[in-house]
Backbone as CSV, one residue per row, in Angstrom:
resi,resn,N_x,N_y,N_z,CA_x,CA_y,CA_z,C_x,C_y,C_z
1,UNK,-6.990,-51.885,-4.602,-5.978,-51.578,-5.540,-6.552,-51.579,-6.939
2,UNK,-6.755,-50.659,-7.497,-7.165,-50.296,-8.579,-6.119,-50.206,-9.804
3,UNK,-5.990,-51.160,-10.790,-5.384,-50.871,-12.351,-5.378,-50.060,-12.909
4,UNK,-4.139,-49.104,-13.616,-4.424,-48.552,-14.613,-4.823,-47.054,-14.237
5,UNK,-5.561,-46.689,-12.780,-6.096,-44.967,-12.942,-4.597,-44.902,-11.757
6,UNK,-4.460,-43.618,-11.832,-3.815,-42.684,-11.021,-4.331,-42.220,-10.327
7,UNK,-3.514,-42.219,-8.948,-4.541,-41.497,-7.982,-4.639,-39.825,-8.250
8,UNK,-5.977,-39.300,-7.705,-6.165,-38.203,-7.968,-5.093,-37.195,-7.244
9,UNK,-5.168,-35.999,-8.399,-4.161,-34.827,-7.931,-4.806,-34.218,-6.470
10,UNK,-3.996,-33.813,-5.633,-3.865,-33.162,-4.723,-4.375,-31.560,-4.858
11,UNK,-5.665,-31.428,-4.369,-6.690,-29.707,-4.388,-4.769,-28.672,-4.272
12,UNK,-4.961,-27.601,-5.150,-3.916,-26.398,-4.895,-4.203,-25.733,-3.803
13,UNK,-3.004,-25.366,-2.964,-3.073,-24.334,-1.989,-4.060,-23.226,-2.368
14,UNK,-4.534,-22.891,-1.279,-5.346,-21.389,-0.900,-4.370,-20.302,-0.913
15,UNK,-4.752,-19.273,-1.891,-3.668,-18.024,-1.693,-3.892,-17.457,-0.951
16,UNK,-3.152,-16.659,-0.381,-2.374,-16.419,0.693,-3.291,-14.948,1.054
17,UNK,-3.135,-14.626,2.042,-4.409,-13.676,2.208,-4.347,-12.302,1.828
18,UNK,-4.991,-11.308,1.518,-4.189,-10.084,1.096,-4.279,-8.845,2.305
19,UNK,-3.142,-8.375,1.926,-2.802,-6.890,3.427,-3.783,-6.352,3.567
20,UNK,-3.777,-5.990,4.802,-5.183,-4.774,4.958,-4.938,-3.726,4.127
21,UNK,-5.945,-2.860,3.780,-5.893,-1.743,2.746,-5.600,-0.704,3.514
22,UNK,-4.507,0.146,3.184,-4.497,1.832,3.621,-5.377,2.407,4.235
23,UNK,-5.229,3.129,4.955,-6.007,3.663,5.105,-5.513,5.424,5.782
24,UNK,-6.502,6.330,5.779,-6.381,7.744,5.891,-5.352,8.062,6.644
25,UNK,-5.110,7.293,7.585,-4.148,7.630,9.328,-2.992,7.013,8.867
26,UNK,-2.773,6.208,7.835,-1.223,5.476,7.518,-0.699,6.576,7.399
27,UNK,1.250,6.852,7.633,1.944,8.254,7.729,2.449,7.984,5.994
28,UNK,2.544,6.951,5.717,2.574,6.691,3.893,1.682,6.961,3.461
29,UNK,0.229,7.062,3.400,-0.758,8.057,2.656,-0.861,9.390,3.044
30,UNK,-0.340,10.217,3.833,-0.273,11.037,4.846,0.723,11.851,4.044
31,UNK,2.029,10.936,3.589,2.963,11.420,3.039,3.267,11.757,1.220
32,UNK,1.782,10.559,0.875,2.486,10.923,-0.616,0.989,11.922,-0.758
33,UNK,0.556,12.118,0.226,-1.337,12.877,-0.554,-0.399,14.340,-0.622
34,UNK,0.520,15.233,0.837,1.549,16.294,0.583,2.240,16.551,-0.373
35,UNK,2.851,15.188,-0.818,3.604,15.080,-1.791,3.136,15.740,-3.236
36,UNK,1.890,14.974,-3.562,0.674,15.328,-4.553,0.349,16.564,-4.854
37,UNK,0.094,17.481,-3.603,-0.305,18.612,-3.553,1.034,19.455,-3.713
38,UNK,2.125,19.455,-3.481,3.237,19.921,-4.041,2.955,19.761,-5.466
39,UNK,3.185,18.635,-5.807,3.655,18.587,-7.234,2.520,19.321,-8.222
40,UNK,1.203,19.768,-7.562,-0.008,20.248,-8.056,0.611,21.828,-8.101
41,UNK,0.646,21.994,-7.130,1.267,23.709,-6.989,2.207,24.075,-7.797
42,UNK,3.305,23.392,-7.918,4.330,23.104,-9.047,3.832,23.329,-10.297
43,UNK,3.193,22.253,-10.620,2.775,22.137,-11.825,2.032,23.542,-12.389
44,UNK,1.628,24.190,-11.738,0.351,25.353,-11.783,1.653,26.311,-12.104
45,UNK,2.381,27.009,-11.319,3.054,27.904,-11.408,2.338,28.935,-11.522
46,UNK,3.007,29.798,-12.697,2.405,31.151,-12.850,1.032,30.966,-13.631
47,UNK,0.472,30.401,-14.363,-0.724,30.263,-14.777,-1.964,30.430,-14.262
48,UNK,-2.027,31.040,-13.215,-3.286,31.555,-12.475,-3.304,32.763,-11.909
49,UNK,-2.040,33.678,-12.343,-1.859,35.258,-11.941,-1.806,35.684,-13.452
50,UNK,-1.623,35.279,-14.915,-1.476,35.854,-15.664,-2.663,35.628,-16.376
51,UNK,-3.133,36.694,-17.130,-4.527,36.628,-17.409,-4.376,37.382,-18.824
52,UNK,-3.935,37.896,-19.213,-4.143,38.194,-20.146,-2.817,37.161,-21.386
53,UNK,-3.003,37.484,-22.501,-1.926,36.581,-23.365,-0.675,37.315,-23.988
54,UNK,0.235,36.924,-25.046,1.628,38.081,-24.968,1.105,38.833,-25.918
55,UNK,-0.043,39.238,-26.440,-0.565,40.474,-27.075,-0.983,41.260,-26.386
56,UNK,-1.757,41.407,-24.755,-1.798,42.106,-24.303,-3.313,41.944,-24.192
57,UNK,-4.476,43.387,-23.646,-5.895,43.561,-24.067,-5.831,43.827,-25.521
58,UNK,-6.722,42.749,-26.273,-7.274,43.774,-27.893,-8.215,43.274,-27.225
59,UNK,-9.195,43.128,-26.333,-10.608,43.825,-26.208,-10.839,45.681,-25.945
60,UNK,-12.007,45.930,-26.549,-12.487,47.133,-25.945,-12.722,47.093,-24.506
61,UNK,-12.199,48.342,-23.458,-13.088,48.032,-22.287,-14.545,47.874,-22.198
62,UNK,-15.033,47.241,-21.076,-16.538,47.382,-20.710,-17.146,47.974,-19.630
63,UNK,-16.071,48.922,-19.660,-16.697,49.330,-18.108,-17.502,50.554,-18.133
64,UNK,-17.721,50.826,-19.568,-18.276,52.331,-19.589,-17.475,53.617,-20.003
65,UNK,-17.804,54.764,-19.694,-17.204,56.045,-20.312,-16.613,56.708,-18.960
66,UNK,-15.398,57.229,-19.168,-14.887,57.716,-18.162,-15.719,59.082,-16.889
67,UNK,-15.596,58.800,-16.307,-16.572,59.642,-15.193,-15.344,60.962,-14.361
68,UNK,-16.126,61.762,-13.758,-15.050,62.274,-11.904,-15.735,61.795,-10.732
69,UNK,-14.593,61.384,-10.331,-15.244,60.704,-8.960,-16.174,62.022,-8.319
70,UNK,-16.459,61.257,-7.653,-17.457,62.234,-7.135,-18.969,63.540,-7.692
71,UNK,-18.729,63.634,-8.747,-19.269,64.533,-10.008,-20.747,63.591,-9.976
């Protein structure tokens, strides 16, 4: 019996273990990677069929001087 000290505190619990990680075959990664790729396509819209800007061509062509087929 010891005077005066307190007995020592009690070590803290071990946390608790963590979930296995995702993985490729889960139908929840399966479901939001579709999801993703929607919202990619979406997002894109028309921006990859329109090519020129609302002025139109002001370049010169480059394709050369007009020809006849065949000639």
């Amino acid at each position: 019996m010891c005077m005066g000290s307190s007995p020592a505190p009690a070590p803290a619990p071990l946390p608790a273990p963590a979930p296995p990680a995702p993985t490729r075959a889960d139908p929840e990664v399966k479901k939001a990677k579709t999801q993703n790729k929607q919202r990619a396509a979406l997002a894109a819209g028309r921006n990859s069929t329109i090519v020129t800007g609302s002025q139109g061509l002001v370049s010169e062509s480059t394709s050369g001087s007009k020809t006849l087929l065949g000639a």
